[in-house]
Biopython code that builds the backbone (N, CA, C, O; Angstrom):
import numpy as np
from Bio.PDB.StructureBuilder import StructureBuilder

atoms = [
    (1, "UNK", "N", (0.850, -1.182, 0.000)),
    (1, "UNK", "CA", (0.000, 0.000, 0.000)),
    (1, "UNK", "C", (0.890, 1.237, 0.000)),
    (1, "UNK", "O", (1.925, 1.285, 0.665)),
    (2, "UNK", "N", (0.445, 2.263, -0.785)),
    (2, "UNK", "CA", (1.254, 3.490, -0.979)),
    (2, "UNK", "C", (0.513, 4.675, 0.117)),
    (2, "UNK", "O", (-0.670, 4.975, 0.275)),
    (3, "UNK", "N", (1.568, 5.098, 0.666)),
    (3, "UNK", "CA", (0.456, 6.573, 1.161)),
    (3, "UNK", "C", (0.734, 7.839, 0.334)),
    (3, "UNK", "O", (1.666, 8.065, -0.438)),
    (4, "UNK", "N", (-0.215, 8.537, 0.660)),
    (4, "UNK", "CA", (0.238, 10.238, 0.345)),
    (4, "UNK", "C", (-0.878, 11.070, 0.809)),
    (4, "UNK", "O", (-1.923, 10.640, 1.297)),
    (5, "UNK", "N", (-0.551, 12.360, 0.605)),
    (5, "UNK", "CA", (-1.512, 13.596, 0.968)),
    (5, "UNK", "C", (-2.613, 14.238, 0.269)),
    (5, "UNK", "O", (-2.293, 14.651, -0.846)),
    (6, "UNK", "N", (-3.836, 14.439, 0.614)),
    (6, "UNK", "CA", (-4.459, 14.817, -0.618)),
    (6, "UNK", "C", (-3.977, 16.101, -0.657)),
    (6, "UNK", "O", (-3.622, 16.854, 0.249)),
    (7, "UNK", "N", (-4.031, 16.257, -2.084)),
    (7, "UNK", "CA", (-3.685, 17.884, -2.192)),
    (7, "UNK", "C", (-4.569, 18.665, -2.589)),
    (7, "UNK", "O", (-4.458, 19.851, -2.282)),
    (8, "UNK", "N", (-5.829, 18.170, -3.477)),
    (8, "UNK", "CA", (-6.738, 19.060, -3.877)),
    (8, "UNK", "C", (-7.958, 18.388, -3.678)),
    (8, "UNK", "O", (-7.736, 17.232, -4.042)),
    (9, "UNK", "N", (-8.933, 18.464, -3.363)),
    (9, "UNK", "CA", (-10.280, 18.023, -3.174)),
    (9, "UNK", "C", (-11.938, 18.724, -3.481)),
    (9, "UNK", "O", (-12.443, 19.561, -2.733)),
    (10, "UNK", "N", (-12.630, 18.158, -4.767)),
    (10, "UNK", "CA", (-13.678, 19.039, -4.881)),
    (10, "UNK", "C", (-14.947, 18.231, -4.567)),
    (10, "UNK", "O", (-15.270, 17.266, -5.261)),
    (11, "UNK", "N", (-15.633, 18.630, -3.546)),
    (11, "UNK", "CA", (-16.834, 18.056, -2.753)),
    (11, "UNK", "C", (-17.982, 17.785, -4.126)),
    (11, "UNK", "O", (-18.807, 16.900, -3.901)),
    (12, "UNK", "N", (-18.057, 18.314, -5.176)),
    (12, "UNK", "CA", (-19.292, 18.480, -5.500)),
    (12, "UNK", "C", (-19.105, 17.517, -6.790)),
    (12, "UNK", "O", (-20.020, 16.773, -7.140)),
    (13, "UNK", "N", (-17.757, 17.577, -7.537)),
    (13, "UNK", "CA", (-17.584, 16.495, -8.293)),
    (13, "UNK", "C", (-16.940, 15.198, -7.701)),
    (13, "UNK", "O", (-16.678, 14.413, -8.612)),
    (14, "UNK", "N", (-16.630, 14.764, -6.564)),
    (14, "UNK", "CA", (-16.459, 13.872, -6.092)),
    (14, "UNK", "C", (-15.209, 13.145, -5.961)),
    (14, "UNK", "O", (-15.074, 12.068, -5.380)),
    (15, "UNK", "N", (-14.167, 13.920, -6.635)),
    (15, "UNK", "CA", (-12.616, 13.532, -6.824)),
    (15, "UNK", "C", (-11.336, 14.940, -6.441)),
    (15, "UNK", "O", (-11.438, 16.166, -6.385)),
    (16, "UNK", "N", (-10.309, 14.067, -6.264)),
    (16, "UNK", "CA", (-9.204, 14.990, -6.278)),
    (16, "UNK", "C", (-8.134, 14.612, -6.364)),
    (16, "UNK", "O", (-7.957, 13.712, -7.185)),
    (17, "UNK", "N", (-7.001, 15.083, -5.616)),
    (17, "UNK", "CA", (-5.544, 14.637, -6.131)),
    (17, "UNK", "C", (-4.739, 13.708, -4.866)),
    (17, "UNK", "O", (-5.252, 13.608, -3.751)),
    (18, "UNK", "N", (-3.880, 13.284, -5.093)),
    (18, "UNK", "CA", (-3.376, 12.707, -3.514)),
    (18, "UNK", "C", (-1.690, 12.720, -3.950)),
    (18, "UNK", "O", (-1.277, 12.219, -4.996)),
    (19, "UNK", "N", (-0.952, 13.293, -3.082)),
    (19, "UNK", "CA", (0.411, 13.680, -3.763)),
    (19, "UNK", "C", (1.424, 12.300, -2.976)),
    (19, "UNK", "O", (1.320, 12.005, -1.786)),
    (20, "UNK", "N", (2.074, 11.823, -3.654)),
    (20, "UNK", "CA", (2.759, 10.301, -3.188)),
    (20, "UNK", "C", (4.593, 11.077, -3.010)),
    (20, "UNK", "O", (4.496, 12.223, -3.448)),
    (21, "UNK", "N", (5.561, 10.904, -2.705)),
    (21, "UNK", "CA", (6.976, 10.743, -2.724)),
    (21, "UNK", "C", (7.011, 10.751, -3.797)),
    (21, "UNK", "O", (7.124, 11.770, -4.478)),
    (22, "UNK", "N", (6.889, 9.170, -4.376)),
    (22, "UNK", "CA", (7.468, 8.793, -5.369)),
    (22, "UNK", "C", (6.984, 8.923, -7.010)),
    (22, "UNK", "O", (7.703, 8.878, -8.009)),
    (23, "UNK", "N", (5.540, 9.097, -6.920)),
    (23, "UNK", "CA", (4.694, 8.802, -7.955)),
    (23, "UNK", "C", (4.739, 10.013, -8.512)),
    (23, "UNK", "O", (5.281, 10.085, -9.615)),
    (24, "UNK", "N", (4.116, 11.411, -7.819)),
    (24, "UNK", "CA", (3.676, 12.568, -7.659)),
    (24, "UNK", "C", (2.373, 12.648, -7.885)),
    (24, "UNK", "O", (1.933, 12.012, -6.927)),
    (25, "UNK", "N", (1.465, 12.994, -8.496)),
    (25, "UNK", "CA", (0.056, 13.805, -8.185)),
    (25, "UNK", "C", (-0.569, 12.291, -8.422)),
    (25, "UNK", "O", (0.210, 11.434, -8.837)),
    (26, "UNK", "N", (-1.747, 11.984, -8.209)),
    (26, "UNK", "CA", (-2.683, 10.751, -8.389)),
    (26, "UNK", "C", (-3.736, 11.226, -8.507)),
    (26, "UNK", "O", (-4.036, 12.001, -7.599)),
    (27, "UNK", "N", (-4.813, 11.014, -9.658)),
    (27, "UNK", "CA", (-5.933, 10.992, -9.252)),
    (27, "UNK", "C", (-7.006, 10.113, -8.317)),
    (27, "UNK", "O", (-6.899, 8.896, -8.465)),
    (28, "UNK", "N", (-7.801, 10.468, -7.582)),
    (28, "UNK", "CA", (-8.678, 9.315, -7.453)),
    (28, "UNK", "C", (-10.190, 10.039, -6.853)),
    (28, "UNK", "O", (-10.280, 11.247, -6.633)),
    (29, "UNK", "N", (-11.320, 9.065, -6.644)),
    (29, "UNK", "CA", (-12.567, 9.345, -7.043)),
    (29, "UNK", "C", (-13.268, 9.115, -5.260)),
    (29, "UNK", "O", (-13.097, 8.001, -4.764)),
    (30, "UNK", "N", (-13.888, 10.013, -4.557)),
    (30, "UNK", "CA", (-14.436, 10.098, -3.480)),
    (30, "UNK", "C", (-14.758, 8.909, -3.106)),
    (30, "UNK", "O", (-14.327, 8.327, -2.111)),
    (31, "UNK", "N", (-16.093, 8.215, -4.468)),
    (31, "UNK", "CA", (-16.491, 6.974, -4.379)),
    (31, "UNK", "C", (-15.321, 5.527, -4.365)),
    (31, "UNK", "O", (-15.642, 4.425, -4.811)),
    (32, "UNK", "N", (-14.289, 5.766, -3.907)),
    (32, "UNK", "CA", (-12.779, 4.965, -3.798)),
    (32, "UNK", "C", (-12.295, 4.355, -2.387)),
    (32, "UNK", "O", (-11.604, 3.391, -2.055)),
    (33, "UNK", "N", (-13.026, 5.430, -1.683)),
    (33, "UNK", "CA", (-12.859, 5.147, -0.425)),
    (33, "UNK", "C", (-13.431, 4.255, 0.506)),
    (33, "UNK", "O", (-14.589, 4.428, 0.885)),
    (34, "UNK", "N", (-12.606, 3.135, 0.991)),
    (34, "UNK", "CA", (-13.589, 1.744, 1.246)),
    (34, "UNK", "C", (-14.167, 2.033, 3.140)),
    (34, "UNK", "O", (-14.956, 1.276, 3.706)),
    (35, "UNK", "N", (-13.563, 3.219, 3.766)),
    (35, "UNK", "CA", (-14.502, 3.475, 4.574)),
    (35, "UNK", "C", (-15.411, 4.275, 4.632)),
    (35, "UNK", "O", (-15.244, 5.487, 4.766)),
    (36, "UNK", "N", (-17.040, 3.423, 4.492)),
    (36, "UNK", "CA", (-18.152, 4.055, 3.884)),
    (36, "UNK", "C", (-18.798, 4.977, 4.966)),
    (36, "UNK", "O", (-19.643, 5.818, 4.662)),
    (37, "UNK", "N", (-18.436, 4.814, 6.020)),
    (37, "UNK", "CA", (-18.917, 5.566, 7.055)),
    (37, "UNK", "C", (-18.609, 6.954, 7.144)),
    (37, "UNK", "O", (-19.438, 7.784, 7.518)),
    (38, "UNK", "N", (-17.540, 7.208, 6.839)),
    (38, "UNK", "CA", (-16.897, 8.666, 7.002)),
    (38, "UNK", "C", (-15.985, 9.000, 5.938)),
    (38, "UNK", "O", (-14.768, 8.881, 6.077)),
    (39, "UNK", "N", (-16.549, 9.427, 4.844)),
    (39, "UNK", "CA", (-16.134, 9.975, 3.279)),
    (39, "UNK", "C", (-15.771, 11.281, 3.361)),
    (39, "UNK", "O", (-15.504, 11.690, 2.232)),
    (40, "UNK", "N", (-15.620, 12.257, 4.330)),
    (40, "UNK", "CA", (-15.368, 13.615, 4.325)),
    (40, "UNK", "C", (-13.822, 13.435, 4.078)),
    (40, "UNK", "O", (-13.119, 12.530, 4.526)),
    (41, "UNK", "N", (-13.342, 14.750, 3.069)),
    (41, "UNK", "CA", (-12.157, 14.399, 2.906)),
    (41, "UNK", "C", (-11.792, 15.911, 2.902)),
    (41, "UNK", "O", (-12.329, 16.878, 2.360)),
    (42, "UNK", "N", (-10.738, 15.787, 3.664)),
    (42, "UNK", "CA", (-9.962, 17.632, 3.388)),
    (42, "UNK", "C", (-8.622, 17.263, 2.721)),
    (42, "UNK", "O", (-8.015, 16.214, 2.502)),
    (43, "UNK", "N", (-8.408, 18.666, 2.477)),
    (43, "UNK", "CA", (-6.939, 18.670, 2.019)),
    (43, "UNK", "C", (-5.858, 18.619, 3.393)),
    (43, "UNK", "O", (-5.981, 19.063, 4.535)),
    (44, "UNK", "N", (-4.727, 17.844, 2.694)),
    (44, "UNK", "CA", (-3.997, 17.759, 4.109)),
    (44, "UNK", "C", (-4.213, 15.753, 4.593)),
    (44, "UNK", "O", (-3.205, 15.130, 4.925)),
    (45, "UNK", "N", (-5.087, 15.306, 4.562)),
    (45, "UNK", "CA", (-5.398, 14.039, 5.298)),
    (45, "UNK", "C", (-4.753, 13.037, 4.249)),
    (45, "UNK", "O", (-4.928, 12.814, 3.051)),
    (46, "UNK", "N", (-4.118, 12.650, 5.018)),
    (46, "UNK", "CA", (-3.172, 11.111, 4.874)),
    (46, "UNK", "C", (-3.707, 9.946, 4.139)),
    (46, "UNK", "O", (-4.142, 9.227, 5.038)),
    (47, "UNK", "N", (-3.904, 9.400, 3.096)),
    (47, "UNK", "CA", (-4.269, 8.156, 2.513)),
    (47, "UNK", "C", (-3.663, 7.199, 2.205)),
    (47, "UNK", "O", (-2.702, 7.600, 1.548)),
    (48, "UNK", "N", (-3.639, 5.974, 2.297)),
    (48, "UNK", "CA", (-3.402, 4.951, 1.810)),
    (48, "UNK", "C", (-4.076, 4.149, 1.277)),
    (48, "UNK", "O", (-5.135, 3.678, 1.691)),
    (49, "UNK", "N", (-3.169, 3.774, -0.312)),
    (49, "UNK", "CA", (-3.858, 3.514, -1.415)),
    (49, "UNK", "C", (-3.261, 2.576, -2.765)),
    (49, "UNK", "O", (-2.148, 2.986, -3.094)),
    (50, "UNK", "N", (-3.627, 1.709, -3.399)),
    (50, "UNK", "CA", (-2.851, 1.259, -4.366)),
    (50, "UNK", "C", (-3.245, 1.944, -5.702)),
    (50, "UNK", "O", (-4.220, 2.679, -5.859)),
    (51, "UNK", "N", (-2.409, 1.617, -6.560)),
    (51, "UNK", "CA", (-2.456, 2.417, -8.024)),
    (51, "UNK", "C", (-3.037, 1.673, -9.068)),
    (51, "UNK", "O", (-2.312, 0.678, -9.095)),
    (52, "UNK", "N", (-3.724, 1.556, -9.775)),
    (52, "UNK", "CA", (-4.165, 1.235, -10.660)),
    (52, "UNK", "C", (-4.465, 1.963, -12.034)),
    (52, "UNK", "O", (-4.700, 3.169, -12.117)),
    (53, "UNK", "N", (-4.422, 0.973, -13.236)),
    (53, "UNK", "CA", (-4.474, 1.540, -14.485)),
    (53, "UNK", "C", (-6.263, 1.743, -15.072)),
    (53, "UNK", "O", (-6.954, 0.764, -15.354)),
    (54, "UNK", "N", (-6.689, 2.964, -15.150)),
    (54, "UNK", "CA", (-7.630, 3.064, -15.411)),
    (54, "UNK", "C", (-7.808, 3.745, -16.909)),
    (54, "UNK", "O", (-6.739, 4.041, -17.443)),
    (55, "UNK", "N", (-9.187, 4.078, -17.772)),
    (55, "UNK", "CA", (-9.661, 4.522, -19.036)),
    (55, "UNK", "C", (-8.843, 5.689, -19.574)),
    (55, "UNK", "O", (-8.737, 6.037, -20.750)),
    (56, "UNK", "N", (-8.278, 6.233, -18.480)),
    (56, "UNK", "CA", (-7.771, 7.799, -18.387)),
    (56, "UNK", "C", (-6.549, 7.755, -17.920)),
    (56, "UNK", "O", (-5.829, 8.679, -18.299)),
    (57, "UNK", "N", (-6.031, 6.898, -17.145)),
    (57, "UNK", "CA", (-4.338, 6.548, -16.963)),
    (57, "UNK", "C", (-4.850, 6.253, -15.342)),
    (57, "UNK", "O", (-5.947, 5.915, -14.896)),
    (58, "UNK", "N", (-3.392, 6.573, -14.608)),
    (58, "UNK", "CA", (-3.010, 5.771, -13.530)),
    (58, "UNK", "C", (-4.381, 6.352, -12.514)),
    (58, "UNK", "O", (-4.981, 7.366, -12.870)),
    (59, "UNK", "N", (-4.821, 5.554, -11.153)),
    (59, "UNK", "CA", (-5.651, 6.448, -10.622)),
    (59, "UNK", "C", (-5.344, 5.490, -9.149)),
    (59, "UNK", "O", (-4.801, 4.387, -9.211)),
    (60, "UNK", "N", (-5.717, 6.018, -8.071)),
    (60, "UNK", "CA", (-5.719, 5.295, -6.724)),
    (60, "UNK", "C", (-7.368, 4.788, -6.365)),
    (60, "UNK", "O", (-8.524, 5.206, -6.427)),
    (61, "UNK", "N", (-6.697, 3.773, -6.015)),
    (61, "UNK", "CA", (-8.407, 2.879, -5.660)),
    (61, "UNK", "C", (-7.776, 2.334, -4.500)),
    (61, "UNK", "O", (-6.591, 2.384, -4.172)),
    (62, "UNK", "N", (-8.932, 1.711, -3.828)),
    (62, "UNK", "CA", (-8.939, 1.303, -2.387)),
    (62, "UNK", "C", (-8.003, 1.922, -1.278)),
    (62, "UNK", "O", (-6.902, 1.697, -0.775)),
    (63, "UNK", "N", (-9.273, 3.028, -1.148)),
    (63, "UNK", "CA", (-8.431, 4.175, -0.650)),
    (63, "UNK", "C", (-9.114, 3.629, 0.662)),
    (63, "UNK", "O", (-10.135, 2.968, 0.852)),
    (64, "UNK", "N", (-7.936, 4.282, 1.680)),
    (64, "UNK", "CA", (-8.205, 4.037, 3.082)),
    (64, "UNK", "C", (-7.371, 5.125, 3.902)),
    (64, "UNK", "O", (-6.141, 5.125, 3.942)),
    (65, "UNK", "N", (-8.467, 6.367, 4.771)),
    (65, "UNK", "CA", (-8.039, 7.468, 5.690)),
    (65, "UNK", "C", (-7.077, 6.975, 6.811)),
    (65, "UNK", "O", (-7.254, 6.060, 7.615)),
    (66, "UNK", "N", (-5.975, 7.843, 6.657)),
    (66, "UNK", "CA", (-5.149, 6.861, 7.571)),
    (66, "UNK", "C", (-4.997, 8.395, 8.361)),
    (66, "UNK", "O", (-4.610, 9.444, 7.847)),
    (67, "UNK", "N", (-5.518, 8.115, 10.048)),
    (67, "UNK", "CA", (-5.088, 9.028, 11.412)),
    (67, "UNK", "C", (-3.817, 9.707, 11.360)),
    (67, "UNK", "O", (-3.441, 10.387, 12.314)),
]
sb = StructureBuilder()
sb.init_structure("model")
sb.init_model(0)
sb.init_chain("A")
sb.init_seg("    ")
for serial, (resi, resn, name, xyz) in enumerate(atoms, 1):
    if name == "N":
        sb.init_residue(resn, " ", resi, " ")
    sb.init_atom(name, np.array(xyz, "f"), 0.0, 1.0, " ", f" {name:<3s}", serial, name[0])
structure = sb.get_structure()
């Protein structure tokens, strides 16, 4: 599992960016996040996540808020 930071986040379309070390910017999609209970996401909060090849290029799925 990779972590990084989100860096940009837009509530209303449902995606944003998550910045890694190594990778640099990632996209990935609100609906990604496998804890369904608490989807609020700011900029700043810690994720961990793997990478995957999606329609549009690389993107993070099975995202998980890490404290």
């Amino acid at each position: 599992m990779i972590t990084g930071t989100v860096t940009k986040f837009d509530a209303a379309k449902g995606n944003g960016m998550i910045q890694t070390p190594a990778d640099g910017e990632i996209f990935f999609r609100q609906r990604s996040i496998e804890n369904r209970r608490n989807r609020d996401v700011q900029v700043g909060q810690l994720m961990g996540f793997v990478i995957v090849e999606a329609q549009y290029g690389p993107q993070a799925a099975h995202l998980k808020m890490i404290d």
